[in-house]
DOGUVEX-154843 format. One record per residue (C-alpha): x, y negated, z; residue in one letter; residue number from 1. Coordinates in steps of 0.5 Angstrom, whole numbers, m for minus. Example, Ala and Ser with C-alpha at 12.3 -4.5 7.8 and 13.67 -1.06 7.14 Angstrom:
2
<pt u="25" v="9" w="16" resn="A" resi="1"/>
<pt u="27" v="2" w="14" resn="S" resi="2"/>
This chain:
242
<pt u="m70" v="m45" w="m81" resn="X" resi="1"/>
<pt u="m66" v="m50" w="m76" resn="X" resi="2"/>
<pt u="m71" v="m50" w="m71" resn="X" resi="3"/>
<pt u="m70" v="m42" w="m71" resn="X" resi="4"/>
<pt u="m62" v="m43" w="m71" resn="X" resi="5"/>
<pt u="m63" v="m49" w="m65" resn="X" resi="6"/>
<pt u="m68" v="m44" w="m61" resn="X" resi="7"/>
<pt u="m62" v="m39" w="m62" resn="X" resi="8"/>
<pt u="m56" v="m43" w="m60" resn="X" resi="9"/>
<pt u="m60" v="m44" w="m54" resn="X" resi="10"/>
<pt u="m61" v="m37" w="m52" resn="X" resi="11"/>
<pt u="m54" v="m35" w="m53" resn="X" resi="12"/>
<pt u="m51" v="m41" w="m49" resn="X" resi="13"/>
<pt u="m56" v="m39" w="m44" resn="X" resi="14"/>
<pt u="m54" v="m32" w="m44" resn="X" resi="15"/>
<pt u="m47" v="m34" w="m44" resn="X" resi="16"/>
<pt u="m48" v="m39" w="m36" resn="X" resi="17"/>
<pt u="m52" v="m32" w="m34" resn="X" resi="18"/>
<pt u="m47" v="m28" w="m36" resn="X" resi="19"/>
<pt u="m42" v="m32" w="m32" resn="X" resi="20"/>
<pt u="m43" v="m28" w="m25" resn="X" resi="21"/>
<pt u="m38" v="m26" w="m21" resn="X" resi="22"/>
<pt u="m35" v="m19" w="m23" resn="X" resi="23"/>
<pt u="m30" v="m15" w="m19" resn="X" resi="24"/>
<pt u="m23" v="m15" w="m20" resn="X" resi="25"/>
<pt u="m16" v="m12" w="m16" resn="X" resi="26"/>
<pt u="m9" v="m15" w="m15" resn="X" resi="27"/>
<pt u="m5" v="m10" w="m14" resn="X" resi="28"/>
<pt u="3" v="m11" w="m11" resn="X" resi="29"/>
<pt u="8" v="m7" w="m11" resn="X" resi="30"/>
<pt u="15" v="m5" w="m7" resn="X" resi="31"/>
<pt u="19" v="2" w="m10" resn="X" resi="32"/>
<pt u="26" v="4" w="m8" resn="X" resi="33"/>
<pt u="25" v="2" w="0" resn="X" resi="34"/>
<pt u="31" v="5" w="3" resn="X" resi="35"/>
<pt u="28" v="10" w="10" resn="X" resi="36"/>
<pt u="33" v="11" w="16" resn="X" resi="37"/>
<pt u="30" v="17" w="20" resn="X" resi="38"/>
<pt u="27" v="16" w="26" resn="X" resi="39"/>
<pt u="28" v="8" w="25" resn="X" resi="40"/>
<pt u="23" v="3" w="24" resn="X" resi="41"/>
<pt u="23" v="m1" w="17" resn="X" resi="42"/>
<pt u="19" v="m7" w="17" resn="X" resi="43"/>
<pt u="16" v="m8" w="10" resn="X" resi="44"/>
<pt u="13" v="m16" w="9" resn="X" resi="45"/>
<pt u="15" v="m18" w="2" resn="X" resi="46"/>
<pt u="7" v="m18" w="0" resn="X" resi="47"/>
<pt u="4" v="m24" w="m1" resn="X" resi="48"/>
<pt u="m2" v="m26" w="3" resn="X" resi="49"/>
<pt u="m9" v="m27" w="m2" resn="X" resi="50"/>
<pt u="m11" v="m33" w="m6" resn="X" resi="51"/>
<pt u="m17" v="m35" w="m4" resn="X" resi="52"/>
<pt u="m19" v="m40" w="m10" resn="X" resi="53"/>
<pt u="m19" v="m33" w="m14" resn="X" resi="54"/>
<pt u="m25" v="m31" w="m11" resn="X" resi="55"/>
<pt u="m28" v="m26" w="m4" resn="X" resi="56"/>
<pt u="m23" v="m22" w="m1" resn="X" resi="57"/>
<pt u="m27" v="m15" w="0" resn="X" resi="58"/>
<pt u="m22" v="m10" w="2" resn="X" resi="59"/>
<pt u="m15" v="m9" w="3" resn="X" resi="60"/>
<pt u="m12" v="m2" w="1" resn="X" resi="61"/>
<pt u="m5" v="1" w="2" resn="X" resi="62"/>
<pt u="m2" v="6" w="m2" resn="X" resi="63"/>
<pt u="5" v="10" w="0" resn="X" resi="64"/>
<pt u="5" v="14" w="m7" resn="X" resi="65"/>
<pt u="11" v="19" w="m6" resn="X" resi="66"/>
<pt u="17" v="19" w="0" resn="X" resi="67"/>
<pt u="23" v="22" w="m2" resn="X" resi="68"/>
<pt u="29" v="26" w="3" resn="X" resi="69"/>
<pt u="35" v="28" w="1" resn="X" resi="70"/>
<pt u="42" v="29" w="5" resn="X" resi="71"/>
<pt u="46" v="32" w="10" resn="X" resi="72"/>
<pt u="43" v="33" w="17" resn="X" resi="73"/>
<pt u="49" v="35" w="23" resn="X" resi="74"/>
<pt u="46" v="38" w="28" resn="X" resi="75"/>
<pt u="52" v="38" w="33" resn="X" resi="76"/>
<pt u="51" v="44" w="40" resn="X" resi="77"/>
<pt u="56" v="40" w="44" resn="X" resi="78"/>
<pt u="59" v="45" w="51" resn="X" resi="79"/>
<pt u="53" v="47" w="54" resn="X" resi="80"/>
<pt u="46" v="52" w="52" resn="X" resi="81"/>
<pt u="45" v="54" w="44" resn="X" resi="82"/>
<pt u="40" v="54" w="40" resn="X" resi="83"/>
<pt u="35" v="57" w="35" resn="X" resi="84"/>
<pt u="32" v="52" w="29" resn="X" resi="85"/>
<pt u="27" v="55" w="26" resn="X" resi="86"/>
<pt u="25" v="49" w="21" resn="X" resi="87"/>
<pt u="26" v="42" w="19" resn="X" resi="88"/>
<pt u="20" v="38" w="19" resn="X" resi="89"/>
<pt u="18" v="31" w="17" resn="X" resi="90"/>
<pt u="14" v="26" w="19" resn="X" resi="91"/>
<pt u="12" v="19" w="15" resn="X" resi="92"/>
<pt u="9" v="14" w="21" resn="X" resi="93"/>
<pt u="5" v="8" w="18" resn="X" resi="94"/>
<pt u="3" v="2" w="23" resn="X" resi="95"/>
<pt u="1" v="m5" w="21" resn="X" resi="96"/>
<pt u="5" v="m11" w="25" resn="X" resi="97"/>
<pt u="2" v="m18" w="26" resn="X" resi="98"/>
<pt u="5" v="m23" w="21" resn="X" resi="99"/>
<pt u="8" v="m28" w="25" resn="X" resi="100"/>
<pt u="11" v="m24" w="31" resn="X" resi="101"/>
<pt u="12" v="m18" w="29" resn="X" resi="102"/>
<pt u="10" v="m14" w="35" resn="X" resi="103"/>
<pt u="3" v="m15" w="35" resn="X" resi="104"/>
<pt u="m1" v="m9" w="32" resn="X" resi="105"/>
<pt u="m7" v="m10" w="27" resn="X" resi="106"/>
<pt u="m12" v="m7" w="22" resn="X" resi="107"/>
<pt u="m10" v="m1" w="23" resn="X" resi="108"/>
<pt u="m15" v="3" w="28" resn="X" resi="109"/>
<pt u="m9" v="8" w="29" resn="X" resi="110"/>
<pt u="m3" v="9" w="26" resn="X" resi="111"/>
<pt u="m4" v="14" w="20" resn="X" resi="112"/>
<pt u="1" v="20" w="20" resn="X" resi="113"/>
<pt u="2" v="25" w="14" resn="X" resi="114"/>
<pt u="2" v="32" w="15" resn="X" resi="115"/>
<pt u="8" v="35" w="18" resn="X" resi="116"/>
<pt u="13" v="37" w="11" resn="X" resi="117"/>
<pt u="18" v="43" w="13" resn="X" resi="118"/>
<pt u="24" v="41" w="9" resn="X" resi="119"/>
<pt u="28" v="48" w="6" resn="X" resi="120"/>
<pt u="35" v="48" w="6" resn="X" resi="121"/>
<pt u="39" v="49" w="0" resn="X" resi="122"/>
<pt u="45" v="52" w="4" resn="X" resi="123"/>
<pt u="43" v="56" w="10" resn="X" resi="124"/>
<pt u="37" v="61" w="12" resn="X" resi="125"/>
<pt u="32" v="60" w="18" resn="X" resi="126"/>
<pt u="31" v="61" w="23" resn="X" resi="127"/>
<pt u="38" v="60" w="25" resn="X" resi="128"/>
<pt u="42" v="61" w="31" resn="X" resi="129"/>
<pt u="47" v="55" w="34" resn="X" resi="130"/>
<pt u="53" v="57" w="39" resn="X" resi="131"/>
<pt u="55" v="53" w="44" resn="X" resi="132"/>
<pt u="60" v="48" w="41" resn="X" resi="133"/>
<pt u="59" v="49" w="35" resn="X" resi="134"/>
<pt u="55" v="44" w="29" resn="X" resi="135"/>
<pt u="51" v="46" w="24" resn="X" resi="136"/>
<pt u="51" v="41" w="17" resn="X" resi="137"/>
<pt u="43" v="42" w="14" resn="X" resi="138"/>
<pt u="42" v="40" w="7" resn="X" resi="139"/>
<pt u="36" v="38" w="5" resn="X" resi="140"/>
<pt u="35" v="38" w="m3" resn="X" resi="141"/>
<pt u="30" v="44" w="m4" resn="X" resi="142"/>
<pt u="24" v="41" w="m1" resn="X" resi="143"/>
<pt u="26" v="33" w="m1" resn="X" resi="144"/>
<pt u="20" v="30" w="m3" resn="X" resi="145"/>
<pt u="15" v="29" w="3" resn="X" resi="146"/>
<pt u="9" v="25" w="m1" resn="X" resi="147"/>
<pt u="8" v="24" w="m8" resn="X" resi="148"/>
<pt u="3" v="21" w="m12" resn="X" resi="149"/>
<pt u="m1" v="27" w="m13" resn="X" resi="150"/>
<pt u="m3" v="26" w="m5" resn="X" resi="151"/>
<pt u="m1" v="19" w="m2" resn="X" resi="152"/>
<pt u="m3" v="17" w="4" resn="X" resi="153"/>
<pt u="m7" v="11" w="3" resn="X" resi="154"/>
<pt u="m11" v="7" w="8" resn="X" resi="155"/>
<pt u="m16" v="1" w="6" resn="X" resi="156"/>
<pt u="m18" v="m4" w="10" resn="X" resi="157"/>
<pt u="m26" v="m8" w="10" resn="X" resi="158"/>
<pt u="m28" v="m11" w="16" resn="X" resi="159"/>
<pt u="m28" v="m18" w="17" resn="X" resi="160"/>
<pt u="m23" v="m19" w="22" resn="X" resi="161"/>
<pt u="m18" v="m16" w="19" resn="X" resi="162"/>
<pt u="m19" v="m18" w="12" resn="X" resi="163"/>
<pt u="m18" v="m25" w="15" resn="X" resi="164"/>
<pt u="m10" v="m24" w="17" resn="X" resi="165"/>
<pt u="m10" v="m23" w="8" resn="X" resi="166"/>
<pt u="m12" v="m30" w="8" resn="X" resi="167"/>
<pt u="m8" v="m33" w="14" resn="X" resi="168"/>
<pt u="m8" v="m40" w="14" resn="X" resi="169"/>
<pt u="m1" v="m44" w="13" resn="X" resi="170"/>
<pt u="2" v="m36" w="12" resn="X" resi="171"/>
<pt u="6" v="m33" w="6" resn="X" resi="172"/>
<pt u="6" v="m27" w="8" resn="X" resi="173"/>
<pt u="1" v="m21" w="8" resn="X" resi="174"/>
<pt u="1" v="m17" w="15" resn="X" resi="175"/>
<pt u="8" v="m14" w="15" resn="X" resi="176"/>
<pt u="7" v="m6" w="15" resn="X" resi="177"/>
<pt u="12" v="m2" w="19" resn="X" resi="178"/>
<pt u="14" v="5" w="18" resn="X" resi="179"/>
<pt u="18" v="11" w="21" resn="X" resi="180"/>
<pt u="20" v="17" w="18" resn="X" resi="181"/>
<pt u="22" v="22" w="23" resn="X" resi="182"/>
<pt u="26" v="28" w="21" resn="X" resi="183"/>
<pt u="28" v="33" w="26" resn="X" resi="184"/>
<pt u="30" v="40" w="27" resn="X" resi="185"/>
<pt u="24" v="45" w="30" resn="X" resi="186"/>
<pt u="25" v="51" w="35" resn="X" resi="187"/>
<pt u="28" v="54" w="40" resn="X" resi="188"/>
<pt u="33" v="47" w="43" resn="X" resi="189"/>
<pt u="37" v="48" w="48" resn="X" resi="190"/>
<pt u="43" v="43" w="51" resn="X" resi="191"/>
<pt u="43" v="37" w="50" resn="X" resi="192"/>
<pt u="45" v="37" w="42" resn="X" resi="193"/>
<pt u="46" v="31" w="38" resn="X" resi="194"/>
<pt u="44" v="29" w="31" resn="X" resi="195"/>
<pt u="47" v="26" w="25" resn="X" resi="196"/>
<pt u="42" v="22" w="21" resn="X" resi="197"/>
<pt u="47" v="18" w="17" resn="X" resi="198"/>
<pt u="48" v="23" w="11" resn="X" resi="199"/>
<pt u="41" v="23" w="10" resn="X" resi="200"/>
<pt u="37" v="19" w="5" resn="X" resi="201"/>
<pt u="30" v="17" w="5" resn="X" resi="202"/>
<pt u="26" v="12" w="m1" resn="X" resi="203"/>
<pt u="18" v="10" w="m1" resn="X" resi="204"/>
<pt u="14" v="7" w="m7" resn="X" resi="205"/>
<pt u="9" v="3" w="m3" resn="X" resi="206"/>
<pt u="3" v="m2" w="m6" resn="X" resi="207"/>
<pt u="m2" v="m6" w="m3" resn="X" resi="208"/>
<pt u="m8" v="m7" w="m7" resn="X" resi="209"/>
<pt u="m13" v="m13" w="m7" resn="X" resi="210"/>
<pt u="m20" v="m12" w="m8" resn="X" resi="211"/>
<pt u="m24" v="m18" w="m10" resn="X" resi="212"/>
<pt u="m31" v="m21" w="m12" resn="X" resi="213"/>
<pt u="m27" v="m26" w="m18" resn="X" resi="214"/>
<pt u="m31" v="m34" w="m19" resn="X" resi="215"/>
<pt u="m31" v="m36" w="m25" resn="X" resi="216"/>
<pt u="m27" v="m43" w="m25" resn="X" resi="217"/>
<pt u="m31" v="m49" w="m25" resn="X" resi="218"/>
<pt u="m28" v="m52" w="m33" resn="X" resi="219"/>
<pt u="m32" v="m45" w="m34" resn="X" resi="220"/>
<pt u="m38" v="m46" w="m31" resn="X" resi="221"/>
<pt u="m36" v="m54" w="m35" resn="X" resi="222"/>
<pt u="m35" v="m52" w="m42" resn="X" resi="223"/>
<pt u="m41" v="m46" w="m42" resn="X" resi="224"/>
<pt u="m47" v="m52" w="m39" resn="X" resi="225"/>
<pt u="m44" v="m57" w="m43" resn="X" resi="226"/>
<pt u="m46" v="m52" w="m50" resn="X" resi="227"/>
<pt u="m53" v="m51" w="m46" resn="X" resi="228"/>
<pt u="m55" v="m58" w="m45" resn="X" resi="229"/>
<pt u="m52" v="m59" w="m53" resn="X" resi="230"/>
<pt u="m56" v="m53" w="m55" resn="X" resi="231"/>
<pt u="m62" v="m56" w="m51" resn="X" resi="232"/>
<pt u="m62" v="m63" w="m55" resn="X" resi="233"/>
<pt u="m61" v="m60" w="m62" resn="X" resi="234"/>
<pt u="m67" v="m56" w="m61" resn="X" resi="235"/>
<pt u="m71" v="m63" w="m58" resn="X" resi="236"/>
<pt u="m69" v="m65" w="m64" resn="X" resi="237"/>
<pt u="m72" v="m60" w="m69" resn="X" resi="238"/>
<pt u="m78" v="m61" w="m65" resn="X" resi="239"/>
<pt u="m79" v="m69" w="m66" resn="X" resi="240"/>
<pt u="m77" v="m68" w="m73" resn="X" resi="241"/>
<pt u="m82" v="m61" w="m76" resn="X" resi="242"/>
């Protein structure tokens, strides 16, 4: 019976160092409420590059879960032409920029683009006609909402030299993502008219997600064989003694 108990503790130890393989595993960071001014560049560079004592890095996704516009867009005529606006459309541009500079593009082959949202206005009826001199005040509230986590917008990264700008050597911070909202009027535009885009809010929830093939840490590998060898011993044991 002790030579049988011997027999199953070593069994279970080594099943317990086997069963230690490496196992995949996801980080997830995420950065919500990001204030969007249209038609400007926002730069994005709170996340944090990836550990590498966790394990191998094998993809880098960004996720834009929803982005919002709301407010008041001004369409100014100004003294020469008129104009007839048939839609007001949005554009969420996403591009990723070197960690260090700032300026250099990497990891993303292109620049991802949404589809183009027409956003309604509560307050007049499109298309719409916009006389010399005259301003036009669009509301955007019907139609606020360019993303939503029913359709983000997402983009993952695998190859090899890309991965290596999230594990950076000497650098905090992962690649820093920028984005551009671009709102404007569509139709038939005549003059030279202008915008006034600061009645108009924009917010984006943003994630980076780590996928990663997890190590166990070397005390776990310790402590597992430290039980084998001991079940191995005890078995060596039963075995002198019968």
């Amino acid at each position: 019976m002790r030579l049988l108990s011997a027999r199953f503790l070593l069994i279970a130890s080594t099943g317990a160092v086997l069963s230690m393989s490496a196992q995949a595993a996801t980080l997830t960071q995420s950065a919500n409420a990001l204030s969007l001014v249209p038609n400007q560049d926002f730069s994005q560079y709170s996340f944090l590059t990836f550990n590498s004592s966790l394990g191998t890095l094998n993809s880098v996704t960004l996720r834009i879960d929803s982005v919002s516009v709301a407010g008041s867009l001004i369409f100014n005529q100004e003294g020469v032409g008129s104009s007839t606006i048939q839609s007001i459309e949005s554009k969420l541009y996403v591009y990723q920029g070197d960690s260090q500079s700032g300026v250099l593009y990497n990891g993303l082959a292109t620049d991802l683009v949404s589809a183009p949202i027409t956003l309604s206005s509560a307050n007049l009826s499109l298309p719409l006609s916009v006389a010399e001199n005259s301003s036009v005040t669009f509301t955007l509230t019907d139609g606020q909402y360019v993303l939503t986590s029913s359709s983000p917008l997402m983009v993952t990264l695998t190859e090899a030299a890309d991965l290596a700008d999230y594990c950076g050597s000497g650098v905090s911070y992962a690649p820093e993502f920028i984005f551009n909202l671009e709102v404007g009027l569509v139709g038939s535009i005549g003059g030279s008219p202008t915008y006034d885009y600061s009645g108009v809010s924009s917010l984006a929830n943003v994630s980076l997600t780590y996928d990663y093939t997890a190590v166990p840490e070397p005390s776990t590998y310790g402590l597992a064989l430290g039980a084998l060898a001991l079940a191995a011993v005890a078995l060596r044991r039963r075995k002198l003694m019968s």
